[in-house]
N, C-alpha and C positions, 0 to 999 in steps of 0.2 A: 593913644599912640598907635598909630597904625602900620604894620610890616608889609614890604613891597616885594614880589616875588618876580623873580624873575624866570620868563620858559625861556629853554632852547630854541625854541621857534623866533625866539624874541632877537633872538643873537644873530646878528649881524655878519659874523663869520662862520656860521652851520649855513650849509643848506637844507632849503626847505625840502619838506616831504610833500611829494600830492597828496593832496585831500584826499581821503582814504585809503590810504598807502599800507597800513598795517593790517586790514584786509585783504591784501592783494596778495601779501606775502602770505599769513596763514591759507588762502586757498592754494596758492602755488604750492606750499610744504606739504599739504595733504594729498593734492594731486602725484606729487614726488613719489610719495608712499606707496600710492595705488598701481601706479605703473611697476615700480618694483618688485610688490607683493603678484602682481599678474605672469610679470618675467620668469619669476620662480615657480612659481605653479606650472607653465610652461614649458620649462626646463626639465623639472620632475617627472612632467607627465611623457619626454619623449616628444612631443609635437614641435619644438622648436624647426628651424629650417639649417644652419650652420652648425659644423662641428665644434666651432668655438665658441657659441653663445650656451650653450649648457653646460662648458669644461669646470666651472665651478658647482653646478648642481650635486647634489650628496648622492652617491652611490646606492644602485639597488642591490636588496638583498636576497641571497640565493646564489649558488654559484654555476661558473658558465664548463660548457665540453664542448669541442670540435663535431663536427658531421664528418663522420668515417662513412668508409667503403668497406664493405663486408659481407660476407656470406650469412644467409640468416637459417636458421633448419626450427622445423617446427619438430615436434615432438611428442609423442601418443603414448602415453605406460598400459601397459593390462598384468593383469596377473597372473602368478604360473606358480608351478610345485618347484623347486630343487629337490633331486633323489638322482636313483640309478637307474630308472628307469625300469618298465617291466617286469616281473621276473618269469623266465623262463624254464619248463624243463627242461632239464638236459636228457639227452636219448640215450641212456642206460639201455643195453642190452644184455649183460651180463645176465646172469642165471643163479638163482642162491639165496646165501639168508645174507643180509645186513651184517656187516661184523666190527664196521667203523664209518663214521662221516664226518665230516668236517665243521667246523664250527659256523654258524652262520653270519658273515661278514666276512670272515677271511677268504683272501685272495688266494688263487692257485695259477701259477703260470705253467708252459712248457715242459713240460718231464714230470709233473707232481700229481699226486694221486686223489681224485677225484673225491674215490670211496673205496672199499673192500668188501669183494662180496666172497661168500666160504672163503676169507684172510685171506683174499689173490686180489691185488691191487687193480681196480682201473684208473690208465694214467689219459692226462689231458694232453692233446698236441693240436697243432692251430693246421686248422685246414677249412676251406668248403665243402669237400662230400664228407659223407659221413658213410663210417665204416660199416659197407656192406656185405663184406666176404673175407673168408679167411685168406691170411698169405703167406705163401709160404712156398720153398722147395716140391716139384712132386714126389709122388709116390708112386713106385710102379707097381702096379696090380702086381700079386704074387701068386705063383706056382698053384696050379690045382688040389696037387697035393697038399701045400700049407697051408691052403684056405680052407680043405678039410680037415686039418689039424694033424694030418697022419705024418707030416714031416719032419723028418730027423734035425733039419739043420738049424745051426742057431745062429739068429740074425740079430741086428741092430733093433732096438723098441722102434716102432711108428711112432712118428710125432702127434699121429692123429688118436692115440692110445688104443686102436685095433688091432695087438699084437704085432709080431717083430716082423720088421722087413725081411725074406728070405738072403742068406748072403750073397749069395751068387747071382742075384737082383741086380738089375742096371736102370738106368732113370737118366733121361737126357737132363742135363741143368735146365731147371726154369719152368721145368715141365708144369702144366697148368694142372690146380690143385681141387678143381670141381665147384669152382663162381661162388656164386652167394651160395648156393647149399653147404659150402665148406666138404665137400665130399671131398675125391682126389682121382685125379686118373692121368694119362701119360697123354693126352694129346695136344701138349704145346709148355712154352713157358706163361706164368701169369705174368698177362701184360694190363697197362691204365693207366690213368690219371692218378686213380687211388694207390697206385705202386709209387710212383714218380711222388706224390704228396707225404707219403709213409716215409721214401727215402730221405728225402727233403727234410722231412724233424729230424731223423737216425741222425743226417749229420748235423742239424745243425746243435743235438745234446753229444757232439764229439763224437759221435760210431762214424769210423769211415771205414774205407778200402773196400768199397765197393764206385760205380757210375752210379751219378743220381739220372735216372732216366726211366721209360715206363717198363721195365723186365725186372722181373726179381729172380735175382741170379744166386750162386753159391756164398759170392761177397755179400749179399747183403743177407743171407740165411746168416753169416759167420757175424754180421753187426749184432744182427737178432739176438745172437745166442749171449755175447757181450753185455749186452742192454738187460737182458733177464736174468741174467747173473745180478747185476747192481741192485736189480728190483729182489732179489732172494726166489724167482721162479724157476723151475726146472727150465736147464737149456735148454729146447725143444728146434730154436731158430725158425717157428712158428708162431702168429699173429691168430690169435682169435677174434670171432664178430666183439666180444664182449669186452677184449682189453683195451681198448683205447678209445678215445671219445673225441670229436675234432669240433674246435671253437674258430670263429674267426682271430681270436686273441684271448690273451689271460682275463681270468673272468673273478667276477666278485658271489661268492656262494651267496643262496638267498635262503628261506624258511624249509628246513626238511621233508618232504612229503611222506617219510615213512622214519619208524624207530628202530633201534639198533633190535637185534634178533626176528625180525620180519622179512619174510619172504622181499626181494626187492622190487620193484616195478618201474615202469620207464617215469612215471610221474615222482620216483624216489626224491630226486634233488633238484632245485630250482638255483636260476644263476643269475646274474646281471652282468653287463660290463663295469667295469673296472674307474670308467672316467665319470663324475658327475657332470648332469645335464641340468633341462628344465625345461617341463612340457606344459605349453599350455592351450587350454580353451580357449580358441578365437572366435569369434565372432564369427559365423560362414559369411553375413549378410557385409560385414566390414575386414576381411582378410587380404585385400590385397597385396600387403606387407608382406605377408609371409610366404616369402619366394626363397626359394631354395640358393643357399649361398649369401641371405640379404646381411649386412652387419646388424646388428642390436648392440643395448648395455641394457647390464642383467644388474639389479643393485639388489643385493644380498641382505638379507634382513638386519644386519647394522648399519645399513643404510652404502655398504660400500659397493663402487660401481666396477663391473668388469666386464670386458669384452665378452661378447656371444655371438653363433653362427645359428641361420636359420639351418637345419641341417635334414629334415622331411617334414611336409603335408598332409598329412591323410586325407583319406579321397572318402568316406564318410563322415557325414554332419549326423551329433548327436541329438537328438528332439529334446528342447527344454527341458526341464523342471517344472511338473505340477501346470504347465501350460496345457490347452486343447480338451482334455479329458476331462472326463468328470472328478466334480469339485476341483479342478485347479482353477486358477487363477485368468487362463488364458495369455498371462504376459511371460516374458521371456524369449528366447532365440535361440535356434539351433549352434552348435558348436562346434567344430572340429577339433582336433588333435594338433599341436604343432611342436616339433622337438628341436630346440634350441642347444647344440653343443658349446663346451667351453672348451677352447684349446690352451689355453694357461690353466692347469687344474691348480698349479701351487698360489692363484690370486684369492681362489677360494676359501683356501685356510682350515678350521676346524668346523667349516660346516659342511653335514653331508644331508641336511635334508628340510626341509623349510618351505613358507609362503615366500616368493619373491617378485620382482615385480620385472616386467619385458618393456625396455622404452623403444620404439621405433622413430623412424622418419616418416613426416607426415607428406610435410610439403619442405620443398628445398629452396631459396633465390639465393644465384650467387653476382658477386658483387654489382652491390646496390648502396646506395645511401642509408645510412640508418644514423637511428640519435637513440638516445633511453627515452623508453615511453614517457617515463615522468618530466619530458621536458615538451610535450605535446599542450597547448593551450587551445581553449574552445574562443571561437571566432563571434562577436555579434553575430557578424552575417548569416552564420553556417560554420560549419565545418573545422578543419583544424589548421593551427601556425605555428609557429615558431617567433621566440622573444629573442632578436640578435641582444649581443653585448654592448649596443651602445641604445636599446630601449625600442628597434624598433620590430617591428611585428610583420611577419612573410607567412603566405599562405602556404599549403602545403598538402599532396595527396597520398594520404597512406595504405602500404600495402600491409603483408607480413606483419606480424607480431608473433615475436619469440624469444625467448630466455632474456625479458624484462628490453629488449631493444623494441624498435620498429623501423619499418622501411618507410623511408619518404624520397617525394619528388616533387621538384618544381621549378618552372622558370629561375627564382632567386636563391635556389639553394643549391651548394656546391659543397665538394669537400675541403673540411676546414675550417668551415664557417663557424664561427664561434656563438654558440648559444645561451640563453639564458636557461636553467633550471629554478624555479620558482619555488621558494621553501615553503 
């Protein structure tokens, strides 16, 4: 028995296929593929030519920022001390044994007492010269007779403690008291600078009723006498070289140069100013920076940043370290001196003394194009681009590099442009 099959082909109502028809399709479908699988790869890579033949390609990864306009500052640190700078002696002139000092760090302003020398206070007042002569009222030379002691009459004490003024004595006011010797004699009133500077503190610790001007007159003998009263001194309404000491301002005491019951000396007490600074070693060969008035930031050794002024230069450079000489090294660089003040003293807080570090300006551009470095890519060709947000790639000339940005320029780059950052 034999079974008869029947093809499709056979059928009358199909149409035929050409002869090799089912080869034509599998090459057509595999072609299909290849074209596809080329599109995407083309898409991905950015090379495409229309905006909307890639709108379905997968997203790159990394994310995009604008091209701003900005100012760029470069930035230089070097190192420096925080302190008070210096210490200086103070020009004691007083005469005696030590009888009290002050503690070292404490501050003394205006009307307060330095030191004690034989238990007589010298007090500090703020001036530029320093006390070169006694001041005070004159004294008029007296009678022949009382200078030889043969006279009867009984006067008022000399302020100068060479026996008493005769009474019957006259003395113009003001009369000049004998200059720097501190002697005394009748031919003028004492006049100056250092009178007008003396009256100038009287008032400004409350002594008045006197002119502040260069004559020291009866008013201000009668402040004098007021003023020494408070201090516990004899009235005298006289200024000795030794009583008083003039600073530009209230001062910070520093290491004592002598001990208590020691003869005193002008090297007795060292001082400082009052405000913390920070001085440092510049480079002589790289100083430009430090010009008088330049701003800085000074970051404190918690790392906290605060304003600073360049505020002097010094005009000698130090010779290396261990450079030039025998057995050194030969390396290193001369140094100068540079004092940076801080005028906000309360940003400093509870340091008063430390390594810190000085950042300047190096180099300045102001508004420019900049991106963050990290979106800088290297070019086949050469050199560097930029990856826009929709894949493609612009060349690009860079300046400045600074606090993680850079400057760039170019025909295709404008502000705003939206960039790719590549993770």
């Amino acid at each position: 028995m034999s079974e008869t099959v029947t093809h499709l082909d056979d059928d009358p109502g199909v149409a035929r296929a050409p002869r090799g028809g089912r080869g034509r399709r599998t090459a057509l479908i595999v072609s299909a593929l290849v074209v596809v699988a080329a599109v995407a790869v083309v898409g991905a890579l950015g090379l495409g030519g229309g905006g909307d033949e890639g709108a379905d390609a997968p997203p790159r990864s990394g994310s995009t920022v604008a091209v701003t306009r900005a100012t760029l500052t470069e930035r230089t640190s070097v190192d420096g001390e925080l302190g008070y700078g210096a210490e200086i002696p103070l020009p004691v002139k007083a005469t005696g044994t030590v009888t009290w000092l002050p503690a070292s760090g404490a501050s003394v302003e205006r009307g307060e007492t330095l030191l004690r020398v034989d238990d007589r206070p010298t007090v500090l007042l703020y001036g530029a010269l320093p006390m070169y002569r006694e001041l005070g009222l004159p004294v008029a030379p007296s009678a022949s007779g009382a200078e030889s002691g043969e006279s009867g009459e009984s006067g008022a004490p000399r302020s100068d403690g060479k026996g008493p003024v005769p009474s019957g004595s006259t003395a113009p006011e003001g009369t000049d008291t004998g200059g720097a010797g501190g002697g005394t004699d009748a031919t003028g009133p004492v006049k100056g600078m250092d009178v007008m500077q003396f009256e100038t503190n009287l008032a400004a610790l409350g002594y008045t009723g006197f002119t502040v001007d260069e004559t020291f007159t009866t008013g201000t003998a009668g402040a004098v006498e007021r003023w020494q009263k408070s201090l516990g001194l004899p009235r005298t309404g006289r200024v000795g070289v030794g009583d008083v000491i003039y600073s530009a301002g209230k001062v910070r005491i520093g290491r004592p140069g002598v001990r208590l019951g020691a003869a005193v000396g002008e090297d007795a007490l060292t001082y400082t100013g009052t405000a913390r600074k920070v001085v440092v070693d510049a480079s002589a060969a790289d100083a430009a920076w430090a010009v008088r008035g330049a701003a800085v930031t000074i970051r404190l050794p918690d790392e906290t940043p605060v304003k600073g002024e360049v505020a002097s230069v010094g005009r000698q450079a130090t010779a290396p370290e261990g450079g030039g000489g025998e057995g050194g090294s030969g390396e290193g660089e001369a140094t100068m001196p540079v004092t940076v003040t801080i005028k906000d003293q309360g940003a400093v807080g509870k340091w008063e003394s430390g390594p810190v570090t000085v950042e300047y300006v190096g180099r300045e551009v102001k508004d420019v194009l900049t991106v963050p470095v990290a979106a800088l890519v290297a070019l086949a060709e050469g050199g560097h681009g930029l990856e826009t947000a929709d894949g493609a790639f612009v060349a690009v000339r860079t300046g400045l590099f600074a606090d993680g940005d850079v400057e760039v320029s170019g025909p295709a780059v404008r502000e705003g442009l939206k960039v790719r950052i590549p993770e």
